[in-house]
Backbone as JSON, one array per atom type, in Angstrom:
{
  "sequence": "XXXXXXXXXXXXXXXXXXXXXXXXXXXXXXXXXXXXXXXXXXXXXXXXXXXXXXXXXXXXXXXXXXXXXXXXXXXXXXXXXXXXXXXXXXX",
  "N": [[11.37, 18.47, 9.14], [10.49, 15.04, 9.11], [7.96, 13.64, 6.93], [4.88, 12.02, 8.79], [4.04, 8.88, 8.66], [0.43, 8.52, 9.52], [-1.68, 9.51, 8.83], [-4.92, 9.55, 7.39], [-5.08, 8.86, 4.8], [-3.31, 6.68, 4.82], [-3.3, 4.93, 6.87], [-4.83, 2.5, 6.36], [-2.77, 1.06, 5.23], [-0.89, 0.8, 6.97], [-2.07, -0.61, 9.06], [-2.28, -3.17, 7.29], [0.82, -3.58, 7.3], [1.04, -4.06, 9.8], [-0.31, -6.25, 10.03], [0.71, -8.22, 8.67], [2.95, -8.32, 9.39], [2.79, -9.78, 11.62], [1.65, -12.05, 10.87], [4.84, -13.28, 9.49], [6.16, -13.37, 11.38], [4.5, -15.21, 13.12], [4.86, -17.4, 10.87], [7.9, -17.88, 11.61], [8.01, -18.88, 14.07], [7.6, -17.15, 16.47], [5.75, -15.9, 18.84], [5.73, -14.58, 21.33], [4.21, -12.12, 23.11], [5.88, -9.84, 24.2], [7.99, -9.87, 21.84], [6.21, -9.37, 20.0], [5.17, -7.16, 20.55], [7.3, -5.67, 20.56], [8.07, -5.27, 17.69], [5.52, -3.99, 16.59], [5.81, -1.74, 18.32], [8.07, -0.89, 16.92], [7.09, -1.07, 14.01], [5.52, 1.55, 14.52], [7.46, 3.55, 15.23], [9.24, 3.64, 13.23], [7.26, 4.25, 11.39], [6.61, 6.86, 12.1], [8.88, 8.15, 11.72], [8.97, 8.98, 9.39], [9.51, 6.56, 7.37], [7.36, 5.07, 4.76], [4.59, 3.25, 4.43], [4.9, 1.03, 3.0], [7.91, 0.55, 2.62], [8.51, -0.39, 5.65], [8.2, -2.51, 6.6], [10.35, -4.34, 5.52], [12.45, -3.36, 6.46], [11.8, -3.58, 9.56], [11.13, -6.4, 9.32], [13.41, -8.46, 7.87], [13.82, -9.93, 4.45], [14.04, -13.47, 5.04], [16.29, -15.55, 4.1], [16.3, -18.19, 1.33], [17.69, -20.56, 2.46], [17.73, -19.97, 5.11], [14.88, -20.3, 5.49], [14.66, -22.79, 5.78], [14.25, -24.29, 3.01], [15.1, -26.24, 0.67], [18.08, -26.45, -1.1], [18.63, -25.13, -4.71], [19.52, -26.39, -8.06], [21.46, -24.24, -9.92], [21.82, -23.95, -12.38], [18.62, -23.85, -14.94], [18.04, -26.58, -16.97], [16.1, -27.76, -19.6], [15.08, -30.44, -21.0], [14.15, -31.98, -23.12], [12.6, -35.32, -24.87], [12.52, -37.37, -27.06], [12.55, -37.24, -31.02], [15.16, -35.56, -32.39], [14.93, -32.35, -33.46], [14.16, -31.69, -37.19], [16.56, -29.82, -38.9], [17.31, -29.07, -41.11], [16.44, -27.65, -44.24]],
  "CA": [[10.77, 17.39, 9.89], [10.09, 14.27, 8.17], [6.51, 13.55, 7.24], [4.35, 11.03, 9.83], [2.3, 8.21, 8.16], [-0.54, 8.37, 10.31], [-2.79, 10.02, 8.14], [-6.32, 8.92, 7.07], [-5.26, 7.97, 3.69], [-2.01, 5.29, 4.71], [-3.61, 3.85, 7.84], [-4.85, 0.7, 5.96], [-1.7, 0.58, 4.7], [-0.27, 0.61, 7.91], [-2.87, -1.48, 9.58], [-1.58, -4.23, 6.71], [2.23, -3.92, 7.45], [1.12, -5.05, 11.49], [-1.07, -7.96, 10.15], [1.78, -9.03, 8.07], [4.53, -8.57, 10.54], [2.32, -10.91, 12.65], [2.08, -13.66, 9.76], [5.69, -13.72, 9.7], [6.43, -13.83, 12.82], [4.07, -16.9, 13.21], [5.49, -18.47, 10.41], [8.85, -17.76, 12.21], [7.65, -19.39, 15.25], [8.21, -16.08, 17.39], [4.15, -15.78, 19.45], [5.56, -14.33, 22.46], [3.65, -11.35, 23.38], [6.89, -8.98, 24.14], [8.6, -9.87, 21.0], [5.12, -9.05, 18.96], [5.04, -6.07, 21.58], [8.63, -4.79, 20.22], [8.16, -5.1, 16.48], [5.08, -3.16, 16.71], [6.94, -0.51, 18.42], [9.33, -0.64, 16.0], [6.33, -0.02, 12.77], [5.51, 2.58, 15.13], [8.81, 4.4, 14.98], [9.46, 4.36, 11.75], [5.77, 5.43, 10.44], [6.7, 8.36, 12.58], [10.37, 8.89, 11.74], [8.65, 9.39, 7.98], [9.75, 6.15, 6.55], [6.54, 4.77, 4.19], [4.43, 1.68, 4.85], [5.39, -0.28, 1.62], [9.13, -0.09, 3.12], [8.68, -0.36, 6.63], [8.06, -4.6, 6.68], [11.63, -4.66, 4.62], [13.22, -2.93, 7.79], [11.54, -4.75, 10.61], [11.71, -8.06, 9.43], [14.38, -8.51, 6.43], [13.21, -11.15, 4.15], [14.34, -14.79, 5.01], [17.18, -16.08, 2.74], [15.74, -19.76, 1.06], [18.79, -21.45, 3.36], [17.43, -20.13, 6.32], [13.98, -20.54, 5.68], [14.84, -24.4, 5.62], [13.77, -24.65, 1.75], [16.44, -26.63, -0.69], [18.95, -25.61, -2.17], [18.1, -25.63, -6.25], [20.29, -26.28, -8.82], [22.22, -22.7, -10.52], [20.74, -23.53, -13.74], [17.53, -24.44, -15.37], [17.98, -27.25, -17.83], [15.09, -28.22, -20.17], [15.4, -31.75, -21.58], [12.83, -32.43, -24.51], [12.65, -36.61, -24.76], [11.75, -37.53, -28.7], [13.75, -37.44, -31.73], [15.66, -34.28, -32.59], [14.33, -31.62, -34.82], [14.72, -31.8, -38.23], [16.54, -28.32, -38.93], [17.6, -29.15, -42.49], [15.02, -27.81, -45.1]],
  "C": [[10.18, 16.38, 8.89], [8.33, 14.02, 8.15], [5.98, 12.06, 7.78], [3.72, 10.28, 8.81], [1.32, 8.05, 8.98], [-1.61, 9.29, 9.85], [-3.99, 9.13, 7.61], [-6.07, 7.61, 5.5], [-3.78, 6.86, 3.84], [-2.13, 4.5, 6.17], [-4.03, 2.69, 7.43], [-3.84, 0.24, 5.36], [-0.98, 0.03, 6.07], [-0.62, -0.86, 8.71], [-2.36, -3.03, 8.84], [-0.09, -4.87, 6.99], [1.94, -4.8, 9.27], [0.45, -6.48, 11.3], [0.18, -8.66, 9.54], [3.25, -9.51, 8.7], [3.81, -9.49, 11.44], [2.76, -12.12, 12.1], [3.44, -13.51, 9.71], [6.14, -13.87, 10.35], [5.9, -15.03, 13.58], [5.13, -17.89, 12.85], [7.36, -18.82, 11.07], [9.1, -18.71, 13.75], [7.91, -18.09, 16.58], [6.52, -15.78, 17.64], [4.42, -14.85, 20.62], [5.45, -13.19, 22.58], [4.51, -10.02, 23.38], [7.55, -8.75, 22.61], [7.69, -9.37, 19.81], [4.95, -7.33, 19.34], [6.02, -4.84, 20.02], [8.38, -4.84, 18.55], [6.76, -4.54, 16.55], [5.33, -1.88, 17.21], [7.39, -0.28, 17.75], [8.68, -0.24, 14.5], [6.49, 1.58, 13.55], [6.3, 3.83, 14.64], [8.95, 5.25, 13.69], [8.08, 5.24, 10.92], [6.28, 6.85, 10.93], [7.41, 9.34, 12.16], [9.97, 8.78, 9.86], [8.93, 8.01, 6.92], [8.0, 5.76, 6.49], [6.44, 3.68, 4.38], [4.88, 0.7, 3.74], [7.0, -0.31, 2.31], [9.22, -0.46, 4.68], [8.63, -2.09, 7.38], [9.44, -4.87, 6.38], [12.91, -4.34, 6.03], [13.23, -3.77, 9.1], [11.61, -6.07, 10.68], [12.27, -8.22, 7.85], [13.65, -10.08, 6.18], [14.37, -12.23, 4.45], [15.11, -15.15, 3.71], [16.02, -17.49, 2.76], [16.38, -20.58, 2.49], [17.84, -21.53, 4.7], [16.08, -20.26, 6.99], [13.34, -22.16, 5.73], [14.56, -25.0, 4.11], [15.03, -25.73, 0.89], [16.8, -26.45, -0.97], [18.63, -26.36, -3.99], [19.31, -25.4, -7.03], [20.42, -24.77, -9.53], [21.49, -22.97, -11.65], [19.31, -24.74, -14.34], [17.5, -25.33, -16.46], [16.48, -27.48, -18.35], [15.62, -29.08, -20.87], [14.1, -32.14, -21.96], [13.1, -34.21, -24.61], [12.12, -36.68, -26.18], [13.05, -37.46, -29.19], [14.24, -35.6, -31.87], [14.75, -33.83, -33.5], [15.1, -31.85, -35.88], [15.39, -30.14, -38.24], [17.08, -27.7, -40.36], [16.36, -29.02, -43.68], [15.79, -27.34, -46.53]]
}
């Protein structure tokens, strides 16, 4: 039988994964009472079914690609462009 998190010492852990599944779910725009309902159910579950609170946020709500979090797409690579004269590299 897998082991429960609902022990003394991973309830503020737990207690963290529901405040946090809230804040993203804000920032998501998702408020409505059922849908906050069901992903609390769903920590629930898993604390039970033995998975651990550090993974149990990763399950319930997969992180947001950039794309779909509306962010920019950024250029593939990081150029650095120095403005001045070149180095000397001749000694």
């Amino acid at each position: 039988m897998p082991k429960a998190y609902f022990e003394p010492e991973y309830l503020n852990a737990l207690v963290e994964v529901f405040h946090e599944a809230k804040r993203i779910l804000e920032r998501r725009g998702i408020t409505h009472p059922v849908a906050v309902d069901a992903v609390a159910r769903r920590i629930l579950s898993l604390a039970q079914e033995g998975v651990p609170p550090w993974q149990i946020l990763g399950e319930v709500l997969p992180p947001m690609t950039p794309e779909a979090a509306g962010l920019p797409e950024v250029a593939s690579t990081n150029d650095i462009v120095v403005s001045g004269p070149a180095p000397d590299t001749e000694r």
